[in-house]
C-alpha positions in Angstrom: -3.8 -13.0 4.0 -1.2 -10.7 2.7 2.1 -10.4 5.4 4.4 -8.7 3.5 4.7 -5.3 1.4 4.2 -6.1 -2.7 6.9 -2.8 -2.8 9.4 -3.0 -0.2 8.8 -7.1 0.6 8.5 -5.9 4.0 7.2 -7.6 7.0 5.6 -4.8 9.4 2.4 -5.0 7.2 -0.7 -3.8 9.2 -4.2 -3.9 8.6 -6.2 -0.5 8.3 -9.7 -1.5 6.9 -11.3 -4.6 5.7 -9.1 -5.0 2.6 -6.4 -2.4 3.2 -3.2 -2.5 4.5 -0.4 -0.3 5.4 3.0 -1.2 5.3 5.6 0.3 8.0 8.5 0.5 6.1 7.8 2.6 3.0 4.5 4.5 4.4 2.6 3.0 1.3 -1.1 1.8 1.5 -1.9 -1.1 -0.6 -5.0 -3.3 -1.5 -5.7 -5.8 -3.5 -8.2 -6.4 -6.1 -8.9 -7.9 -9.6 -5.6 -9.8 -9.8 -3.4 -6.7 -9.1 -1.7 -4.5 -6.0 -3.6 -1.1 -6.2 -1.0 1.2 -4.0 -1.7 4.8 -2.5 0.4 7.3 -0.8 -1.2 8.5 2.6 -0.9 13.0 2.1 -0.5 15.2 4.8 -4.7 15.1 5.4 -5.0 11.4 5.4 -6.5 11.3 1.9 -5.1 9.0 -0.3 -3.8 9.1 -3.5 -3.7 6.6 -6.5 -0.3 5.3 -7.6 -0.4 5.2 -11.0 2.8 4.0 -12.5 5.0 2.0 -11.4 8.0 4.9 -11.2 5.9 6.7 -9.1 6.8 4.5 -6.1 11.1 4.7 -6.8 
């Protein structure tokens, strides 16, 4: 179970779907899969788009 935010180290983690989180503290969802983080900002519609780079996030 993942409790804290792979960006920000963050505990107000929450659960948004069965393998998706969102993490309080730097509006960032998050999943995990195939040995990496995959992250996603949350746009103004609630779609979400990929994080590429690792810049992206700073």
């Amino acid at each position: 179970m993942i409790t804290r935010c792979p960006v920000c180290r963050g505990l107000q983690v929450g659960k948004v779907g069965s393998d998706q989180y969102y993490c309080w503290n730097c509006f960032l969802e998050f999943n995990y899969n195939r040995g990496k983080f995959n992250l996603y900002e949350v746009a103004e519609d609630g779609t979400l788009i990929a994080m590429e780079k690792p810049s992206q996030i700073l």
